[in-house]
N, C-alpha and C positions, 0 to 999 in steps of 0.2 A: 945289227942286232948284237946283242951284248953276249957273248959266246959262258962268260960264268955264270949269270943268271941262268941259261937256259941249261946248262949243265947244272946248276943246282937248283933248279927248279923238276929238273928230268929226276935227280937224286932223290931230293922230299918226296915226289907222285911214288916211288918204287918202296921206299921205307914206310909210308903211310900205309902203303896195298899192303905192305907184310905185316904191318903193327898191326892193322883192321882187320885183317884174316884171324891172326892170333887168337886178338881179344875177342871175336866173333867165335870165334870155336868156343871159348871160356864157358862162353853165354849159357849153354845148353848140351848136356852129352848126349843128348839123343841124336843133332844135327851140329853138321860142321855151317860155316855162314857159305860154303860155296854152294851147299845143297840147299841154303833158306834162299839165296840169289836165286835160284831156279826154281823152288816154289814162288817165293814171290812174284818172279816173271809170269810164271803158269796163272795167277792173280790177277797180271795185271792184262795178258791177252784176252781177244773176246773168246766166247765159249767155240769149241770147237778146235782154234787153231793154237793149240797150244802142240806143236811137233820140233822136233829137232833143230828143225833150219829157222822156225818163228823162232826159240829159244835162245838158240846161239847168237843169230843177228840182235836181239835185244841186249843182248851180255855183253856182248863185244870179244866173242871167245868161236872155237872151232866147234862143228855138231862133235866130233870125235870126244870134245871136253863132256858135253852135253852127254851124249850117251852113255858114257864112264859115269857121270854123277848120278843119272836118272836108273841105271842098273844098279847102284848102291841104294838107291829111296826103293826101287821096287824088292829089293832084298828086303827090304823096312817093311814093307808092306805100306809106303806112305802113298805110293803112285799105282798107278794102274795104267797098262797101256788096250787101247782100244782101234779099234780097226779103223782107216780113214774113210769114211763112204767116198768121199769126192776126189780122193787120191790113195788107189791103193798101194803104193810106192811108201806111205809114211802111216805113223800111226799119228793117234790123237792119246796127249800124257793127261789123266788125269790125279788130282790129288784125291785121298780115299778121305771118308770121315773122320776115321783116329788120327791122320794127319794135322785137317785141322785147329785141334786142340794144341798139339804141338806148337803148329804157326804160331796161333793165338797169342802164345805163351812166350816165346822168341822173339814175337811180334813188341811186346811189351818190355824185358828185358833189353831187346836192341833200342829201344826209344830211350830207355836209362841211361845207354852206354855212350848213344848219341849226343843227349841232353851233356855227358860229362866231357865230350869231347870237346863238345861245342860251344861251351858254355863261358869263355872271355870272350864271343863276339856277338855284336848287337845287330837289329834287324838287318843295318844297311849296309854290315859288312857281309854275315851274309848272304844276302841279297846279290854284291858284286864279287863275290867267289862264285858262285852258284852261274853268273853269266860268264865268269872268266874260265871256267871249269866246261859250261857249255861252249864257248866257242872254242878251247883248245880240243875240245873228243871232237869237231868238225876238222879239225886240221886235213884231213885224206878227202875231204867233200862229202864225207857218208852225212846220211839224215836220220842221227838219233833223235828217236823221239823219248828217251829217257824214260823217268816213270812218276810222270806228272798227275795221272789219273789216279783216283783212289783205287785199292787195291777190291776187289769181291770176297772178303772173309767167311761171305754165307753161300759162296759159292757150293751146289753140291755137284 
């Protein structure tokens, strides 16, 4: 293995996460992009299991993160937390109506900001980032399942 690539490849993945947080916060003063990351995750879980530990494992982050960001939305009144009938060790996060709108809106703005990121490559490059990017997040053996499923907008 080529020991400069992989050192400037480790380099690009850490400047990108910080340029992408940036420009993600820009987006919207209501939400920073770490708290649209956790609503959207909360989107993309099935109903019910949207808790700390489902969160964090989707992220790739500690529940401690999780919990720190989801006390700032409920500060927002964007989340709501509700009792787990099946586990009452955790609750169930949900997102509120006025939230929503927010998404919605972020939701659209972040598709602009992607569209401009991404916009010198064509389907099939892509395509082979998108697999190169998935088989490096397996590197530990873990099984992300990413966020390939449409997201639930009309979730209530």
């Amino acid at each position: 293995m080529n020991r400069f690539y992989i050192q400037q490849i480790f380099a690009i993945i850490f400047y990108l996460s910080n340029k992408v947080q940036v420009e993600g916060d820009k987006l919207d003063e209501r939400i920073t992009v770490r708290q649209w990351m956790v609503l959207l995750t909360i989107l993309h879980l099935p109903e019910n299991e949207a808790f700390y530990s489902n969160i964090a494992e989707k992220m790739g982050c500690s529940k401690q993160n999780v919990k720190h960001i989801v006390v700032n939305l409920e500060k927002k009144n964007y989340v709501i937390l509700e009792e787990n009938k099946k586990d009452k060790r955790s609750v169930n996060i949900k997102i509120t109506q006025d939230c929503m709108k927010i998404i919605k809106e972020y939701y659209e703005k972040g598709n602009k900001l992607m569209s401009t990121i991404f916009r010198d490559f064509d389907d099939e490059e892509l395509e082979t980032l998108w697999k190169l990017l998935n088989k490096l997040a397996a590197y530990d053996g873990s099984n992300w399942t990413g966020y390939g499923e449409i997201a639930d907008f009309d979730r209530r």
